[in-house]
C-alpha positions in Angstrom: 84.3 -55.8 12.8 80.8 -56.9 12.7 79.2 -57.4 9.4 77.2 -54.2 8.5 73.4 -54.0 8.2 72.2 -52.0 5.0 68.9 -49.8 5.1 68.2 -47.9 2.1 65.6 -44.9 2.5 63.2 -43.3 0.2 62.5 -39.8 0.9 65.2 -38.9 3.4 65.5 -35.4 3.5 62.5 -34.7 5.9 59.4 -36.2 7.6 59.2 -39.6 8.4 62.3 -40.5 5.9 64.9 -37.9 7.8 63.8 -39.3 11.6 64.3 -42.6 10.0 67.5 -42.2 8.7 68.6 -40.3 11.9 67.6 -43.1 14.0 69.5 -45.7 12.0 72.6 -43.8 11.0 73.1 -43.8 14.7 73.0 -47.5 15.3 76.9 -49.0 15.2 77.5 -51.0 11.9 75.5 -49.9 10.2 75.3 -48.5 6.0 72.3 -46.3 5.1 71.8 -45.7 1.6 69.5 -42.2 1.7 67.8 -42.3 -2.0 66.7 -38.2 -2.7 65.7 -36.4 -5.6 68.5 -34.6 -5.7 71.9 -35.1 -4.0 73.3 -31.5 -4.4 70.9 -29.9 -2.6 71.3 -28.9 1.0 69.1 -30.8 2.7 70.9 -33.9 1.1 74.1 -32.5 1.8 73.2 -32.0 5.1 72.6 -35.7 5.8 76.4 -36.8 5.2 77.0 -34.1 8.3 74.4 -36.5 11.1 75.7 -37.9 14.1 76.6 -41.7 13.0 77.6 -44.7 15.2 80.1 -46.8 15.2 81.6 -47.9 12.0 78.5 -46.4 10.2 78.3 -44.4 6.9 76.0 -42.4 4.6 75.7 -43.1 0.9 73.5 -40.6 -1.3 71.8 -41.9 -4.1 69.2 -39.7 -6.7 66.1 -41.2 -7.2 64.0 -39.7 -10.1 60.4 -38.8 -9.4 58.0 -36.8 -9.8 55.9 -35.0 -6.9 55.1 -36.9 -3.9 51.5 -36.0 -4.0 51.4 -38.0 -7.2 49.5 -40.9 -6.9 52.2 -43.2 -9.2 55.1 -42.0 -6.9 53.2 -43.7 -4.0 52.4 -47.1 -5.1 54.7 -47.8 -8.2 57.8 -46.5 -6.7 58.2 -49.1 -4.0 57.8 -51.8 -6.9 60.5 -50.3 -8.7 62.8 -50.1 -6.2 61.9 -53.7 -5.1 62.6 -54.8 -8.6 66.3 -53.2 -8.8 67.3 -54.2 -5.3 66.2 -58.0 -5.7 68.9 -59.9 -6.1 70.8 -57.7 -3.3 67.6 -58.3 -1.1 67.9 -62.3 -1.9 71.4 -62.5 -1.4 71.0 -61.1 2.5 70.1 -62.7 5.3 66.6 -61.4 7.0 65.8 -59.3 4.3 62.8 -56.9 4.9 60.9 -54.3 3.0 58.3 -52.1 4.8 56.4 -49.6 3.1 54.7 -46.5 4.6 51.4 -46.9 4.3 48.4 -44.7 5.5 45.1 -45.0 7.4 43.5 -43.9 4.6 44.5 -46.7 2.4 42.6 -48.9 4.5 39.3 -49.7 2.7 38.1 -50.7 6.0 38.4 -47.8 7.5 36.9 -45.7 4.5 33.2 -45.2 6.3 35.2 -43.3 9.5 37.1 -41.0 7.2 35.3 -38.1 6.3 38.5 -36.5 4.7 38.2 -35.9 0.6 41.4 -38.3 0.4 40.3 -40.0 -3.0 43.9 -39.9 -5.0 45.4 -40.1 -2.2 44.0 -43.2 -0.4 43.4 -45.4 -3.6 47.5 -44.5 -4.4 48.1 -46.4 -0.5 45.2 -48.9 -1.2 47.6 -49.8 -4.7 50.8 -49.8 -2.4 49.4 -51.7 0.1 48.4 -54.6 -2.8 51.8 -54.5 -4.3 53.4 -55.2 -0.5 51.1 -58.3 0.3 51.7 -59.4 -2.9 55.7 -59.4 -2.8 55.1 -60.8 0.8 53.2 -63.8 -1.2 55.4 -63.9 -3.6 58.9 -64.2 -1.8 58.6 -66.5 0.9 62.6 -65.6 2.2 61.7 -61.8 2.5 59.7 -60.2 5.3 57.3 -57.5 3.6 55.0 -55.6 5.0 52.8 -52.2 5.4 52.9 -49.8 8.0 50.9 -46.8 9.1 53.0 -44.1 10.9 49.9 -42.4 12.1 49.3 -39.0 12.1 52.1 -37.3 12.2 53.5 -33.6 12.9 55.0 -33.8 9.1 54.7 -30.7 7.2 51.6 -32.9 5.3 50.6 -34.0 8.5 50.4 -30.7 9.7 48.4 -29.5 6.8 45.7 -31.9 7.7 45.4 -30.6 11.2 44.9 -27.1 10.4 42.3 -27.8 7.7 40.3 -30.0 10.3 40.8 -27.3 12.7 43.5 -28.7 14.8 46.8 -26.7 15.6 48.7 -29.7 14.5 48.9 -33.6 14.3 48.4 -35.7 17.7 51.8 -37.8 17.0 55.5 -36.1 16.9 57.7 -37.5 13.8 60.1 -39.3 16.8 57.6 -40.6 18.5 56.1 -42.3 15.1 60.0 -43.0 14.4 60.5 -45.0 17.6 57.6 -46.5 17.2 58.6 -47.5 13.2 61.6 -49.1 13.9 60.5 -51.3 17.2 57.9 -52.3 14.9 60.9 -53.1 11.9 63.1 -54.8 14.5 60.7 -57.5 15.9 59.5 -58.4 12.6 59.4 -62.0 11.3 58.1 -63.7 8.5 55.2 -65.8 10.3 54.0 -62.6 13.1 55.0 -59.7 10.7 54.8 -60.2 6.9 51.9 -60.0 4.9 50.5 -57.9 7.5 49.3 -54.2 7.7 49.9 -52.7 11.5 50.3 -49.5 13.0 53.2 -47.9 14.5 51.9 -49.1 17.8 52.1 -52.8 16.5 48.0 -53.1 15.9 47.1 -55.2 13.1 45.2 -52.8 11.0 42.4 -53.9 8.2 43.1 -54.3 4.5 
């Protein structure tokens, strides 16, 4: 048997988190740890019952938070979770955290966005610091940001409407696949440190 590859999720039970875990729950040897708020309720339960590959298994874990509009959820979180994985994350070979950034934490691109995205943008502007900076920091790891794009996520959705769209340009698989080509061809000197889209584009701090 192959030694297995462990993934641990945030945020599993829809969106960008549930095609995530999908997508790697069906790769052979493989152990996804799904962390959700709470493991009793159905949409959880419902991730033990996914298609897996080969030798591949689901373990559920709670994670307390509070909303994920909140602006500390977005950009302490990932910390935290760095923090109490570290030594697991050390002790692997070809480690690598990526957090799911946005556009709109891009103060770069704050002149071309016209959406009232203040809490929200300064919250991926925070999470996007605390990436680069464990990047810096640990130079065995591969960290990294990423922007899924625009996405047909029940948030994504939202934003559509209100600018008048029927719904967001990008469907959650095709920002998935895009994701997790993105993950597998990382490397410390291309990748880390970096903020790119899920199309590979280097985006601007």
């Amino acid at each position: 048997m192959s030694q297995a590859t462990y993934v641990l999720i945030t945020g599993c039970n829809r969106g960008i988190g549930r095609g995530l875990f999908e997508t790697y729950i069906a790769r052979t040897d493989h152990v996804v740890v799904a962390a959700v708020r709470d493991p009793t309720a159905e949409s959880s339960k419902e991730l033990l019952n996914v298609t897996k590959g080969t030798n591949s298994r689901c373990i559920l874990v709670k994670i307390d938070s509070a909303s994920e509009m909140d602006a500390p959820v977005k950009s302490v979180t990932p910390l935290l979770l760095f923090q109490a994985t570290c030594p697991l994350i050390h002790a692997a070979k070809a480690s690598k955290l990526v957090t799911i950034s946005s556009g709109a934490g891009s103060l770069g691109f704050m002149e071309n966005l016209k959406v009232e995205n203040t809490a929200y943008g300064s919250s991926k502007a925070a999470l996007n610091f605390i990436t680069r900076r464990i990047h810096f920091e640990n130079p065995d790891l591969v960290a990294f940001s990423i922007n899924p794009g625009w996405l047909q996520t029940d948030l994504g959705n939202y934003a559509a409407q209100s600018a008048g769209l029927l719904a967001a340009p990008v469907s959650v698989q095709d920002g998935v696949n895009g994701i997790v080509s993105v993950i597998d061809g990382a490397t410390k000197d291309a990748t880390s440190g970096r903020f790119l889209s899920w199309e590979n584009k280097e985006l601007p701090w």
